[in-house]
C-alpha positions in Angstrom: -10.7 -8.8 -20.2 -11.8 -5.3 -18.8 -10.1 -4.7 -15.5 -10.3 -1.8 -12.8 -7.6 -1.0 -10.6 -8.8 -0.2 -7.0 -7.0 1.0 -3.8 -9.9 1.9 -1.6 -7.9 2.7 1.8 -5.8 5.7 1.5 -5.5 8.8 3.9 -5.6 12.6 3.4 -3.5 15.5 4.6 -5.5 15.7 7.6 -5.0 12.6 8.7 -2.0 12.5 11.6 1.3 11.3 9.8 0.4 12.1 6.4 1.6 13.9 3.8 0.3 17.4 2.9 0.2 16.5 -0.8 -2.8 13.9 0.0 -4.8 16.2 -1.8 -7.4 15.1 -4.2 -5.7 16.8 -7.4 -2.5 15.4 -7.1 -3.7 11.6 -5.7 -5.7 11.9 -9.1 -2.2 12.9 -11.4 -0.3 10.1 -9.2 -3.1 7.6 -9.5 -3.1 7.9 -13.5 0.9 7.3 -13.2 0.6 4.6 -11.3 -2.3 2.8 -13.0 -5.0 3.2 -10.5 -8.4 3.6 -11.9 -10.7 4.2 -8.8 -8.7 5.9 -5.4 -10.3 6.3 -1.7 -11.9 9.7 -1.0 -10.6 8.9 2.3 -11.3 10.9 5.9 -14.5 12.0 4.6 -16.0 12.0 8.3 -13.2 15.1 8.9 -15.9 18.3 8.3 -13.3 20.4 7.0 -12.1 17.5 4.1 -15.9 16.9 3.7 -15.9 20.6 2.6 -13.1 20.1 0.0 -14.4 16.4 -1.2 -17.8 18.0 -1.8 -16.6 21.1 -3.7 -13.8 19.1 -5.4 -15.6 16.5 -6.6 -19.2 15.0 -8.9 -20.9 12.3 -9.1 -19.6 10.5 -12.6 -21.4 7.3 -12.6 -23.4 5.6 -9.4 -21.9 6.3 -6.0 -18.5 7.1 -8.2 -16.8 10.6 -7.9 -14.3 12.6 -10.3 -12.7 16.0 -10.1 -14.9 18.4 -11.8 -11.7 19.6 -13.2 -11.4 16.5 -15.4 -15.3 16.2 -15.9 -14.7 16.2 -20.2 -11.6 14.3 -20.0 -11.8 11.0 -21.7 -9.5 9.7 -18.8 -10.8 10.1 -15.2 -9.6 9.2 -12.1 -12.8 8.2 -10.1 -13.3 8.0 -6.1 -15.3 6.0 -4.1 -16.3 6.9 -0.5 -14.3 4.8 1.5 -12.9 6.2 5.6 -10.8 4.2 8.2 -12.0 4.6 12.1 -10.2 3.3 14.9 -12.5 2.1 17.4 -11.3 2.4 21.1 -13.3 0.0 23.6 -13.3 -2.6 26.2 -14.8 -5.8 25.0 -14.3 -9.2 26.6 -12.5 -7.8 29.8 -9.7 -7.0 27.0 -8.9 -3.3 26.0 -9.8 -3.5 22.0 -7.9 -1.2 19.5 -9.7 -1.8 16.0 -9.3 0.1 12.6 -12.4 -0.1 10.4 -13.2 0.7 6.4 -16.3 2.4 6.3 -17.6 2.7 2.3 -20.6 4.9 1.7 -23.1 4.8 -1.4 -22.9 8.8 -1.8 -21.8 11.9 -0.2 -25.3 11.7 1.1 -25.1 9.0 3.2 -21.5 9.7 3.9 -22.3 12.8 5.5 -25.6 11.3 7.2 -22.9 8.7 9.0 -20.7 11.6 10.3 -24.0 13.2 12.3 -24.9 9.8 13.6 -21.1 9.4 15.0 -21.7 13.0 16.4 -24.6 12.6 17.7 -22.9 9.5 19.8 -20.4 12.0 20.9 -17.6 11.3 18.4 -14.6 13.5 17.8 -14.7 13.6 14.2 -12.3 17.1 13.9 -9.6 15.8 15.6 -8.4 13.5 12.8 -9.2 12.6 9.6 -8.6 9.1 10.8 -11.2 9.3 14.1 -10.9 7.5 17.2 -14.3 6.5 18.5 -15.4 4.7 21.5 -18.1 3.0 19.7 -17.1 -1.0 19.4 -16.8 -2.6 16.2 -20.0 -4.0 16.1 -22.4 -0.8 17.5 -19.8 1.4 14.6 -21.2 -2.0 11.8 -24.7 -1.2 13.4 -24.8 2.4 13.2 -23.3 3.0 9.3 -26.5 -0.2 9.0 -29.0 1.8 10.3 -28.5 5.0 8.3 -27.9 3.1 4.6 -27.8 -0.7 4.4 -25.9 -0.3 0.9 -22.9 0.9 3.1 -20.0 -1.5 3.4 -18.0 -2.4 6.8 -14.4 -3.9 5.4 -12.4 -4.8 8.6 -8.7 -2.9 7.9 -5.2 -5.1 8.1 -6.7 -7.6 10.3 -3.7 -9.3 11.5 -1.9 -6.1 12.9 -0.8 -6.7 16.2 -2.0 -3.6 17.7 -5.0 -2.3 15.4 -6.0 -5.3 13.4 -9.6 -8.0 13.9 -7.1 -10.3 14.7 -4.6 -8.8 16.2 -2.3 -10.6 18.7 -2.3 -7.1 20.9 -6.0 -6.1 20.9 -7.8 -8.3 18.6 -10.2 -11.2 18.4 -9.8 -15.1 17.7 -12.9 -14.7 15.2 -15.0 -12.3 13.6 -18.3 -14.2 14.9 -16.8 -13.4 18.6 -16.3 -9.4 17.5 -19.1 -9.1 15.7 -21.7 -11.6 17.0 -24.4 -11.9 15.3 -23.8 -8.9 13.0 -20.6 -11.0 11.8 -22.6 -12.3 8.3 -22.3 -8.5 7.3 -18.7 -8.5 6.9 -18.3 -10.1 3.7 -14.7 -8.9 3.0 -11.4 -8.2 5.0 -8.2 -6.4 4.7 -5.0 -8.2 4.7 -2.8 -5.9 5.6 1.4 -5.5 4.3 2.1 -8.1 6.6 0.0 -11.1 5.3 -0.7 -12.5 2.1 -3.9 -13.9 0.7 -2.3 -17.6 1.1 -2.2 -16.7 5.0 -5.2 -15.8 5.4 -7.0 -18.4 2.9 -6.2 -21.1 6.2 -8.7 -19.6 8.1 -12.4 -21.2 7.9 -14.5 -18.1 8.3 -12.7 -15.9 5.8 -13.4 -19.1 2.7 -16.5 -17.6 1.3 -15.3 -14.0 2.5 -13.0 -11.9 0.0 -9.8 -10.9 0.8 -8.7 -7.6 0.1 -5.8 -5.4 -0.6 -5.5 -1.7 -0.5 -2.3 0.2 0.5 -3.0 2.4 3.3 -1.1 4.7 2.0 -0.2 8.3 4.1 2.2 9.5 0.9 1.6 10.1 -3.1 4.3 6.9 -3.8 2.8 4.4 -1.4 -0.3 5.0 -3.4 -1.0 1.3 -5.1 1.6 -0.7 -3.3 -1.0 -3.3 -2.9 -4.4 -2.6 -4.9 -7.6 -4.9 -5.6 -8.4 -5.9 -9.1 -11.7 -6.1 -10.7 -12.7 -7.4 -13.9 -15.7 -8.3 -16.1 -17.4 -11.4 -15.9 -18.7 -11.4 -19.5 -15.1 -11.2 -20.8 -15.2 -8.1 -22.9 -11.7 -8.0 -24.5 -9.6 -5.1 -23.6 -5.7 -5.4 -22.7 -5.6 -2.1 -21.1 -5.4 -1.8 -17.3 -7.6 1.5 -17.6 -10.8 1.3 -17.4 -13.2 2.5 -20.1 -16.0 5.3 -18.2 -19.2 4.3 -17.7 -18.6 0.8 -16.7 -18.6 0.4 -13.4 -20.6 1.5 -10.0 -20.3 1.7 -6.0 -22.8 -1.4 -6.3 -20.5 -2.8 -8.7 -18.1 -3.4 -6.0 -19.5 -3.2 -3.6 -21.3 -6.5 -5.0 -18.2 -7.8 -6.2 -17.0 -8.1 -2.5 -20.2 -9.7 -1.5 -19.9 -12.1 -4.4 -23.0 -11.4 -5.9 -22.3 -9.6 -8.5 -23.8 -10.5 -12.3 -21.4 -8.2 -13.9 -17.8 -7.7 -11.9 -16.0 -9.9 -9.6 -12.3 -9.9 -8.2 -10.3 -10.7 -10.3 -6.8 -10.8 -8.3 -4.9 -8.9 -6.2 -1.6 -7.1 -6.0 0.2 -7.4 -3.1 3.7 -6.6 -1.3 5.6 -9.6 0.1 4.3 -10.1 3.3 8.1 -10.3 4.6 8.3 -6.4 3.8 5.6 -5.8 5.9 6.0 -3.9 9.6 5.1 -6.5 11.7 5.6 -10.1 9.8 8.1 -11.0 12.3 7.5 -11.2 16.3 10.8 -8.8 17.6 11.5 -5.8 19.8 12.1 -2.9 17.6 14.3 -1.3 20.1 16.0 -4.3 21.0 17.2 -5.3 17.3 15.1 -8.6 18.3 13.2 -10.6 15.9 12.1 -14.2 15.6 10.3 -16.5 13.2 7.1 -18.7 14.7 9.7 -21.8 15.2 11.8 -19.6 16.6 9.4 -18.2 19.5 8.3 -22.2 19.5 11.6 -22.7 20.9 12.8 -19.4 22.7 9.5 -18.2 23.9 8.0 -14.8 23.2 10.1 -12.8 26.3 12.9 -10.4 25.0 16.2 -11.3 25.8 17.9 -7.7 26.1 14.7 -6.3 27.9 13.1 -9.2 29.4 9.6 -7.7 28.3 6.6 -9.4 26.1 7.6 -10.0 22.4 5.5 -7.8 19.8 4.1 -11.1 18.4 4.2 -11.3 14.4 1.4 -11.2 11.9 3.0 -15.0 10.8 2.9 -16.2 14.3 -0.6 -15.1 14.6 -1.7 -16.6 11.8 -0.3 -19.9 12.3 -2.0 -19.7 16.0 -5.6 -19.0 14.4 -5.3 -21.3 11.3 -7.9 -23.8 11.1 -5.9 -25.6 8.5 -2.2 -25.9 7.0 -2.1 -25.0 3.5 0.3 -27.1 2.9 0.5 -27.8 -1.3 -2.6 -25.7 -1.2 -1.4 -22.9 -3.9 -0.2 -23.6 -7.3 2.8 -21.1 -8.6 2.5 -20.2 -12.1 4.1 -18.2 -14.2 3.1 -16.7 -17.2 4.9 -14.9 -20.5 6.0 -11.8 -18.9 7.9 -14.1 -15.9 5.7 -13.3 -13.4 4.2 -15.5 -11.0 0.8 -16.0 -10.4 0.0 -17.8 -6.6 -3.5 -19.5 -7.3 -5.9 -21.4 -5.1 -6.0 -24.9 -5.7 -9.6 -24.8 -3.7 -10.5 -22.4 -6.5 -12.2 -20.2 -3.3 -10.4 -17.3 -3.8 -9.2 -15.3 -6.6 -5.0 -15.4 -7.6 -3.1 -13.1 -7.0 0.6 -11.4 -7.6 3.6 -10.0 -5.3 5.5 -7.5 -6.5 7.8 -4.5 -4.9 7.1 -1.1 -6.0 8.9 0.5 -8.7 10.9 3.3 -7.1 12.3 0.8 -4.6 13.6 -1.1 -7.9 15.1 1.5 -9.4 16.5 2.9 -6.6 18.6 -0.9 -5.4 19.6 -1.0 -9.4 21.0 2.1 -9.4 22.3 2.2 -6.1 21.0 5.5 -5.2 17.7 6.5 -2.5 13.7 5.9 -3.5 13.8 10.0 -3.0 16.2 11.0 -5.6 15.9 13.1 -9.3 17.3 10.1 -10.6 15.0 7.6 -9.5 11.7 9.8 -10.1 13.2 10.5 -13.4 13.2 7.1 -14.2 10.3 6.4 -12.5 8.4 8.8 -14.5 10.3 7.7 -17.8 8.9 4.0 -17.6 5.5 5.3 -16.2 4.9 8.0 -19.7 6.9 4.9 -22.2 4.5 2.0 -21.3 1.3 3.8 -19.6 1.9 3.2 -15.9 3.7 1.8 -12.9 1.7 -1.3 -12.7 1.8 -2.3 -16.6 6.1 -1.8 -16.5 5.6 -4.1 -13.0 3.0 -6.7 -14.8 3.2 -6.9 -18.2 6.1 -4.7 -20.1 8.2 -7.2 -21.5 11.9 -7.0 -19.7 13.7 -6.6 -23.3 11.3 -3.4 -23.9 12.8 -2.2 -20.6 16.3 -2.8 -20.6 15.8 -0.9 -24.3 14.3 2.1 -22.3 16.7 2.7 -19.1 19.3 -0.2 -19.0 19.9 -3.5 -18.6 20.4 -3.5 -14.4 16.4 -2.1 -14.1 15.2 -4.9 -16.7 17.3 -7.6 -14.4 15.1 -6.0 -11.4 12.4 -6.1 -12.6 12.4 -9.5 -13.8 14.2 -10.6 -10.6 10.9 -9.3 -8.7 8.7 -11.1 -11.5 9.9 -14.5 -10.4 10.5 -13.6 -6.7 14.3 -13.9 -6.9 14.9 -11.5 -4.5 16.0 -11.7 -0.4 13.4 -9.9 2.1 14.5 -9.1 6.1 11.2 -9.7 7.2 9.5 -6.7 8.9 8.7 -6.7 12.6 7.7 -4.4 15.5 6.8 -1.6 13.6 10.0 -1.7 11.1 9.8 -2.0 7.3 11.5 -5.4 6.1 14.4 -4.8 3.8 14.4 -6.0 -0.3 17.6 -7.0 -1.4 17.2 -8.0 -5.3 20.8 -8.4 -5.6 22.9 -10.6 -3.2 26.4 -10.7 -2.6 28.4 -12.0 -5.1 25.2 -12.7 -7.3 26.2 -11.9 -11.2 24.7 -9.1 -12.5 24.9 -9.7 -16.2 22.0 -12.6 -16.2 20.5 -12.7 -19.4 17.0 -11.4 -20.1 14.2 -13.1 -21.2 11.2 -13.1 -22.3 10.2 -16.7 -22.9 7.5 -18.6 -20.7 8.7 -22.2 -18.7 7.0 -24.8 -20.5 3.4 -25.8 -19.0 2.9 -22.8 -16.8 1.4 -20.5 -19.2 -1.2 -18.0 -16.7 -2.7 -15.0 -18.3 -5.9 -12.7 -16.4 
């Protein structure tokens, strides 16, 4: 089955908080090492990274860019036109925060989007990330009016602060943000801090897709959580790079409508919610974090500084859910150990959790995600068996242990079957992954072999 890895929400080096290297050459080298077929062109509303994305890169199939550097390679990394803008605006009485995907057919269009949002007054050279005090709905109206083949993709929806349905500045439905514009949003975000299973209980997201990209600001965060399409006419092809020529903008962009004759979404790779920033309600400052039953019970006041609770992505789910789900999602797990969550409904695509590689690496070998040693490794396992997502996916653990040790094989299969211990994220702070726990052995055997009846392949 042909499949094409996506992360469409990325950020460039003029974005605030970013890394310089988010340039296009080296998220293209990183994006082959990591097994990313098709990266954001992100911040294209920034004039000055408008400049480098047009001189940088051409067209190589419909509404699909490459680096004219790698124009005769037989391996490209392609871009598609994807931006985030944050939307500042009073909606409701309520003071609304709201981060946005804008995807573009073309550099055409894309650059016909950034003189409409100048010509409503919009800052667009302060960041490559703009803030706008257009609404949600006027920004889904304007990018409308200049293209219709444009795509709105609300961004990690459940964030407290910046999300559709965020506890802090959000909505309780899209049809109350968007109104009557709300049928155009055919796809949403989900964000580090939710899963698809979290957001499958909500009513007006079940014919919707659900979407993950990694918002990434550096080169390694690139694919932490990435959006899978595949064929529907089930052309054979175990690679995770894609052949050229295969797929389009309208490809996808169809795909997340779900009407698409050709591609559709296959499944998604995503982190564990826990490890997400704001999974957990908490004060950061405060060392303060609670669970939903928890806040049930103790209420959503602080007790160090007696202040409002940043309420959790969990908790705000389980306050918006139109349903439990509640032996909902079947667990399987294929050859390779790994476990598949599927929807029993059969509504939405399956998908896989998984912790990047570095972070791996770094636990088995006791040393920091920024050390020689670990991007050694790292780039060892990437060149043996093609990329990062293949050695996460589908190396087998014996092939592994034969490469770099036993202890990385052990991790690796420990985060296959989810046998791993997360502090859940919350008020803006990274969850912690402990794959080993105290006293745990560390000689468990390796294998290789599938449980009986659980056999899952995509």
């Amino acid at each position: 089955m042909q499949q094409v890895v996506a992360d469409l929400h990325l950020h460039s080096k003029y974005s605030r908080a970013v890394s310089q290297d988010m340039i296009l050459p080296l998220m293209a080298r990183v994006g082959k090492q990591k097994g990313i077929d098709i990266l954001s062109a992100s911040d294209w509303t920034h004039p000055l990274w408008f400049k480098e994305i047009s001189a940088l890169l051409e067209e190589e199939e419909e509404g699909l860019y490459c680096l004219k550097t790698e124009k005769r390679e037989e391996k490209k990394t392609l871009f598609f036109l994807a931006t985030e803008i944050a939307s500042i605006y009073k909606q409701g009485e309520k003071l609304r925060r709201i981060h946005n995907l804008v995807c573009a057919p073309n550099l055409s269009v894309a650059e016909k989007i950034s003189k409409s949002l100048l010509e409503r007054g919009c800052n667009l050279m302060s960041d490559g990330r703009p803030i706008i005090g257009l609404s949600s709905k006027q920004l889904l109206e304007l990018i409308l009016e200049v293209d219709e083949r444009s795509l709105f993709i609300p961004c990690h929806v459940w964030t407290p602060h910046f999300g559709i349905y965020g506890s802090a500045s959000g909505f309780d439905s899209l049809k109350e943000a968007f109104g009557e514009l709300s049928d155009y949003i055919f796809g949403i975000e989900t964000g580090l801090s939710s899963d698809p299973e979290m957001n499958w209980q909500i009513d007006e997201l079940t014919n919707r897709s659900i979407l993950s990209f990694s918002d990434a600001h550096s080169l390694p965060k690139m694919g932490r959580e990435a959006t899978v399409f595949v064929r529907k006419d089930g052309i054979s092809n175990d690679k995770f790079q894609m052949s050229n020529k295969q797929i389009t903008y309208q490809d996808i962009r169809k795909a997340i409508m779900k009407k698409s004759d050709a591609w559709r979404i296959g499944y998604t790779i995503e982190f564990y919610p826990e490890e997400g920033k704001y999974h957990f309600s908490g004060h950061r400052n405060c060392g303060v974090f609670r669970d939903p039953s928890q806040t049930k019970k103790e209420g959503n006041i602080c007790p160090v500084c007696k202040r409002r609770l940043t309420e959790g992505v969990l908790h705000r789910v389980e306050q918006l859910a139109d349903r439990l789900n509640k032996d909902a999602t079947l667990v399987k797990e294929n050859s390779y150990g790994l476990r598949w969550f599927t929807d029993k409904t059969k509504h939405h695509p399956p998908y896989v959790k998984l912790v990047p590689l570095n972070e791996i690496i770094a636990e088995s070998i006791a040393s920091t995600v920024f050390s020689q040693r670990v991007k050694e490794t790292f780039s060892l396992l990437c060149d043996t068996f093609g990329s990062e997502i293949t050695v996460l996916l589908k190396t087998p653990v014996s092939d592994i242990q034969k490469t770099v040790g036993e202890k990385i094989a052990q991790g690796v299969q420990k985060v296959r079957k989810g046998e791993i211990a997360i502090r859940p994220g919350y008020d803006g702070e990274y969850g912690k992954v402990t794959i080993w726990q105290e006293g745990e052995s560390e000689n468990q055997s390796l294998s290789n072999d599938p449980p009986p009846q659980l056999s899952f392949e995509i």
